[in-house]
NUNULO-405936 format. One record per residue (C-alpha): residue in one letter; y, z, x. Coordinates in steps of 0.001 Angstrom, whole numbers, plus 500000, padded with zeros to 6 digits. Layout:
N
aYZX ...
This chain:
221
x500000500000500000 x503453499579501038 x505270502403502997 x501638503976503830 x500012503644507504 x496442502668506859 x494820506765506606 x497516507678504076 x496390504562502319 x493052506249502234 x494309509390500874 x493481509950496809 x495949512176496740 x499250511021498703 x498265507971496992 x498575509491493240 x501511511573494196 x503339508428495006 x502356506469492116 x503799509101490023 x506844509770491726 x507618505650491361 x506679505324487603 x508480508774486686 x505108510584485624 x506446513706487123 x506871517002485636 x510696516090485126 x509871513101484037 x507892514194481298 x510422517164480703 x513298514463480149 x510587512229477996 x509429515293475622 x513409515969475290 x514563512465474762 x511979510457473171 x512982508775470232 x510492506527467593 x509481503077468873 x509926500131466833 x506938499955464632 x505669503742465535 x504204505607462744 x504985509418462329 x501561510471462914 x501862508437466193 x505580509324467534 x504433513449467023 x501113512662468885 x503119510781471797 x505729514125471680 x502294516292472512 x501197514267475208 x504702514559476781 x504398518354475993 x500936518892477420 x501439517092480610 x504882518378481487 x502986522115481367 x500123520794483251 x502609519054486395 x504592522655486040 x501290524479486976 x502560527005483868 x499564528750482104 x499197528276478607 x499712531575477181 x502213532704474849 x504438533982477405 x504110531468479765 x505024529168477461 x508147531125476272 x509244531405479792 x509196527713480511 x511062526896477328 x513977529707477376 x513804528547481439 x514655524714480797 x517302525949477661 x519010527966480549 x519656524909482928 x520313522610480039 x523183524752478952 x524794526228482728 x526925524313484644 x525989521157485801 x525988521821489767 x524118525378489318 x521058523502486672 x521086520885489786 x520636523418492494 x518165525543489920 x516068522985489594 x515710521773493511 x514437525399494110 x511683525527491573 x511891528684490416 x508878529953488696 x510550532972486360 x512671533684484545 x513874536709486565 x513938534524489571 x516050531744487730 x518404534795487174 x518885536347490489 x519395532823492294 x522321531630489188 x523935534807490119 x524249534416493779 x525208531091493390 x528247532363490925 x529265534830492945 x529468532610496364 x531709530267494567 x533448533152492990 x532773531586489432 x531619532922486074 x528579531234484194 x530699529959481253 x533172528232484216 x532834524353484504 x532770522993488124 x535858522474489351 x537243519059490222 x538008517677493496 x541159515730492283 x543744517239489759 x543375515667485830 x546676513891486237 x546662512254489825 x546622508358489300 x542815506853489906 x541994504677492928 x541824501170491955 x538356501337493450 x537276504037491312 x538492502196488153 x535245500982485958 x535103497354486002 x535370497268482141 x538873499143482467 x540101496976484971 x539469493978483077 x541643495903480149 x544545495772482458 x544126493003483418 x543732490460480645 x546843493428478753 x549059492534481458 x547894488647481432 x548945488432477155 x552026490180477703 x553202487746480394 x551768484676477888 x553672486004474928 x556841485998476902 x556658482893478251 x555513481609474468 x558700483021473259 x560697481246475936 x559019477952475347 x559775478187471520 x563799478088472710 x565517474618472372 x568758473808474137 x571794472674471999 x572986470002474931 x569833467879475706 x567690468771472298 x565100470020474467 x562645473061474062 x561906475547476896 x565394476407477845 x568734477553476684 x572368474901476974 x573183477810480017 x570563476706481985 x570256472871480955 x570055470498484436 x570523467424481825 x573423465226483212 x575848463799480457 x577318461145482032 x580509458851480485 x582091455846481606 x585573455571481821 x588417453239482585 x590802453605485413 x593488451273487223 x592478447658487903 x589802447370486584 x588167449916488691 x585605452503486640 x585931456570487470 x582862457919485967 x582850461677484158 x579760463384485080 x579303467061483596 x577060469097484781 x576687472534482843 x580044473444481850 x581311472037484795 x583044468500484926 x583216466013488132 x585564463235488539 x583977460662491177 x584156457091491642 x581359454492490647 x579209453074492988 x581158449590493002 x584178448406491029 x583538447217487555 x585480443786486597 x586529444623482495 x585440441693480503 x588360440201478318 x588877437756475567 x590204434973478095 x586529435197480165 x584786434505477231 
């Protein structure tokens, strides 16, 4: 098998242990099963309460617990005690293995009193409720939020500025204040020599045409 040298491959038991460590058929495993099972698609009653026992029945056998009444009682109020303590005590509860209830005790209690804490206390955080997230701690989901909030606000804008039509060139997308539109008007001037009017804006320019213009009159014709 993979990860053994050849005599642990020969080993029953190494072998087992490992097989049940990788498909979860640990005593945890079947502690988080018996507590979180729900009914499988098609799954009688009769059948879901049988599958409930089997979780039951092999989580006591992995736990090496007895079954006696008080055995029993001990392993129960035991896993109700972790499942309602602070997270970070249940976790290092649990890594020890403690076998009783009076041992379970005596270990939360030194724990508690280390950290100077009382049993109802959450852990505390390492960063203060209000301090602005990382962007690398942001959930993906969240930053795509941002993201495509930020990305509609700057499209709405730009709809509304689209929607705007300047008086000057009839044009949408831009206000007469901003128009680059050239109205341009011919003009007579001296001998027959044309000044053309250019305005730009608001702004008008006087400049000569780019060669003179003869005026056409009734004797060419």
């Amino acid at each position: 098998m993979g990860g053994f040298r050849p005599e642990q491959a020969k080993d029953y038991d190494k072998v087992k242990e490992a097989l049940m460590k990788r498909y979860d058929l640990t005593e945890d495993g079947y502690r988080r099963k018996f507590r979180t099972c729900k009914p499988a698609e098609g799954e009688s009653p009769d059948m879901f309460i049988v599958r409930i026992l089997t979780y039951l029945d092999r989580w006591i056998e992995l736990s090496k617990t007895d079954k006696s009444y008080e055995k029993l009682k001990d392993l129960i109020v035991r896993e109700r005690f972790m499942d309602a303590c602070p997270e970070d005590l249940a976790t290092s509860l649990r890594e020890k293995n403690l076998p009783t209830l009076e041992r379970v005790a005596k270990e939360a209690e030194l724990f508690l009193r280390a950290r100077n804490r009382k049993l109802c206390d959450q852990p505390r955080k390492l960063f203060p409720s209000n301090a602005r997230p990382r962007m690398d701690s942001v959930r993906p989901l969240e930053l795509e939020k941002r993201f495509n909030g930020g990305q509609r606000a700057e499209e709405a804008k730009t709809s509304v500025a689209d929607q705007r039509s300047c008086f000057k060139c009839k044009k949408t997308g831009h206000i007469a204040r901003y128009c680059t539109a050239v109205d341009s008007t011919t003009k007579k001037a001296g001998a027959g020599v044309v000044v053309k009017t250019t305005e730009v804006n608001t702004a008008k320019v006087r400049k000569p045409a780019e060669g003179p213009t003869m005026e056409m009159t009734d004797d060419l014709q």
